[in-house]
SEVO-772763 format. One record per residue (C-alpha): y, z, x; residue number from 1; residue in three letters. Coordinates in nm, 3 decimals, m for minus. Layout:
+---------+---------+---------+-----+-----+
!       y !       z !       x !   k !   r !
+---------+---------+---------+-----+-----+
!       Y !       Z !       X ! NUM ! Ala !
...
+---------+---------+---------+-----+-----+
END
This chain:
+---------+---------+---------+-----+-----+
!       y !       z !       x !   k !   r !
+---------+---------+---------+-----+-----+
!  m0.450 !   1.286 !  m0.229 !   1 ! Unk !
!  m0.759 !   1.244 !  m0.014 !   2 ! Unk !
!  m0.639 !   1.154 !   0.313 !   3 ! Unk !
!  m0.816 !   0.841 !   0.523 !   4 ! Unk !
!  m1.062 !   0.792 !   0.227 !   5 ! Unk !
!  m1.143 !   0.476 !   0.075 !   6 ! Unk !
!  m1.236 !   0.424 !  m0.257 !   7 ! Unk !
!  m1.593 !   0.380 !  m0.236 !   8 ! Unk !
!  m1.611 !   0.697 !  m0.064 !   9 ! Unk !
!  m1.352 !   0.893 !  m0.325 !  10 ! Unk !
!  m1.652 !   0.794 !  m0.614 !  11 ! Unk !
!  m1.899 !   0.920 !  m0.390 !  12 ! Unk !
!  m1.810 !   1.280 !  m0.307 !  13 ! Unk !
!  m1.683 !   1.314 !  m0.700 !  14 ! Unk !
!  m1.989 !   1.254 !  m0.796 !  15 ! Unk !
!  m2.171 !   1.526 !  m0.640 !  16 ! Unk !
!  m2.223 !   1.875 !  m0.772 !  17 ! Unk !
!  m2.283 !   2.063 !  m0.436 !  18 ! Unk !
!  m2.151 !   2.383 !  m0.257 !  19 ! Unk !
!  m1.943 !   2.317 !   0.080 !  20 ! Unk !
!  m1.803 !   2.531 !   0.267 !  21 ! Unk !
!  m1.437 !   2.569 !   0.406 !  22 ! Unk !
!  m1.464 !   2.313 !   0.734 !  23 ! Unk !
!  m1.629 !   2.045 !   0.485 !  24 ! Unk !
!  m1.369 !   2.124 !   0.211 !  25 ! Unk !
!  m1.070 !   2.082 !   0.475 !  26 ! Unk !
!  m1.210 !   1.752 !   0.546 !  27 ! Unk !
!  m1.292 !   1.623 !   0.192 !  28 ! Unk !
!  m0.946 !   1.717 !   0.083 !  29 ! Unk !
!  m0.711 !   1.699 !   0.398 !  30 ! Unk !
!  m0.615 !   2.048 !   0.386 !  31 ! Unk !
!  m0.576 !   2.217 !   0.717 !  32 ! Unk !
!  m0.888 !   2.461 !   0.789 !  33 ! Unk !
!  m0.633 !   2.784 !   0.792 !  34 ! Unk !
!  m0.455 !   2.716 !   0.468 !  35 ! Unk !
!  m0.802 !   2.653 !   0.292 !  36 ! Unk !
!  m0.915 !   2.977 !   0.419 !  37 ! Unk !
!  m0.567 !   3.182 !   0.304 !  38 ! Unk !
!  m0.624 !   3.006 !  m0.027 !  39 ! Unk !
!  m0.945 !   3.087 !  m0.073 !  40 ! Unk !
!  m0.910 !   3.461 !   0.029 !  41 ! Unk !
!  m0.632 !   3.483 !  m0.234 !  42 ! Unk !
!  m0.880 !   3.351 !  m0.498 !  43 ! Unk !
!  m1.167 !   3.587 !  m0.385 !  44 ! Unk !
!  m0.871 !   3.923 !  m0.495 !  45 ! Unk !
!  m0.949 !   3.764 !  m0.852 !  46 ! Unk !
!  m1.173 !   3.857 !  m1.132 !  47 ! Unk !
!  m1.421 !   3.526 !  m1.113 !  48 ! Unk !
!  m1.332 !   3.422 !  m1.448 !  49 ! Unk !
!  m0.960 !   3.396 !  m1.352 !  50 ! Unk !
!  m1.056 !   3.187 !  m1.053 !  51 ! Unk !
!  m0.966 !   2.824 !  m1.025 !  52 ! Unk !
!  m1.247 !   2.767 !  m0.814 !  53 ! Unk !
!  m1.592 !   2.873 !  m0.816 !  54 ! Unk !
!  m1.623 !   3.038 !  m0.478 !  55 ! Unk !
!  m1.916 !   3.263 !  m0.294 !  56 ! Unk !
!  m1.959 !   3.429 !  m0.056 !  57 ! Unk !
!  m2.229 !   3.404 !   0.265 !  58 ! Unk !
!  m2.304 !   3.620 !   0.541 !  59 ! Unk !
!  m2.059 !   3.457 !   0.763 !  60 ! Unk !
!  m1.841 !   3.203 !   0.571 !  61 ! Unk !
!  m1.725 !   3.091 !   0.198 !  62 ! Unk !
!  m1.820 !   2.807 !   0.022 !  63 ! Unk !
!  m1.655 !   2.664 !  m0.307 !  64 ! Unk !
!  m1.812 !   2.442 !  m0.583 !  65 ! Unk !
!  m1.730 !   2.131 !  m0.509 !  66 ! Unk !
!  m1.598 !   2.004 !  m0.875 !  67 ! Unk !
!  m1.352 !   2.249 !  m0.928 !  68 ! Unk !
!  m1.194 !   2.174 !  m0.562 !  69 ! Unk !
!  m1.116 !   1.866 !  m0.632 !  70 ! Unk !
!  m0.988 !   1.899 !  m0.973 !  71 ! Unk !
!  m0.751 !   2.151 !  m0.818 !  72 ! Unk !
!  m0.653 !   1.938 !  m0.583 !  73 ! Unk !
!  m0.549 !   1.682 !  m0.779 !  74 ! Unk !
!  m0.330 !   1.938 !  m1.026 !  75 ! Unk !
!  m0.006 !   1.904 !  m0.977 !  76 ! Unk !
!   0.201 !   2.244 !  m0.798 !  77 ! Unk !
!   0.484 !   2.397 !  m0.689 !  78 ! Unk !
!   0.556 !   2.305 !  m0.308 !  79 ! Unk !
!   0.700 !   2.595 !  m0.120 !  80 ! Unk !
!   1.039 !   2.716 !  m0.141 !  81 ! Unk !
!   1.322 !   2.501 !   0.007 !  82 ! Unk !
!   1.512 !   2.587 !   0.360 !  83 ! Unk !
!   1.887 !   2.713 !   0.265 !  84 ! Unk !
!   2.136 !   2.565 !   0.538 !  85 ! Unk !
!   2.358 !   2.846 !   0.677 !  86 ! Unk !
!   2.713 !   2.782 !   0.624 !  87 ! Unk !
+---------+---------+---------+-----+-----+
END
């Protein structure tokens, strides 16, 4: 799911228990920079033991637990909603 990644450098950022914040989480996982941030607001509406990643929040940006991001980015999901054709 990592995009551009090799495997020596998957095992390497797995293995490391760190905060990031949202431009170094785009880049580990591949996500644009907006959608991480839209994602990321939507987890911040919920109570922190509903959230599936551990997120907090700094004076001027978010950063998420690294762990958890990756776990959910490897869980499968719903893509979004197909494109009806007009008839």
């Amino acid at each position: 799911m990592w995009l551009g990644m090799s495997d020596a450098e998957k095992q390497k950022v797995e293995s490391q228990e760190i905060w990031v914040d949202l431009y170094e989480a785009a880049e580990i996982t591949g996500y644009n920079y907006h959608s991480m941030r839209r994602l990321i607001y939507g987890m911040g509406q919920q109570p922190e033991d509903e959230r599936a990643i551990k997120i907090r929040k700094r004076t001027s940006r978010w950063e998420l637990w690294l762990p958890d991001l990756l776990v959910y980015v490897d869980k499968p999901r719903p893509g979004p909603p197909l494109k009806r054709k007009k008839e």
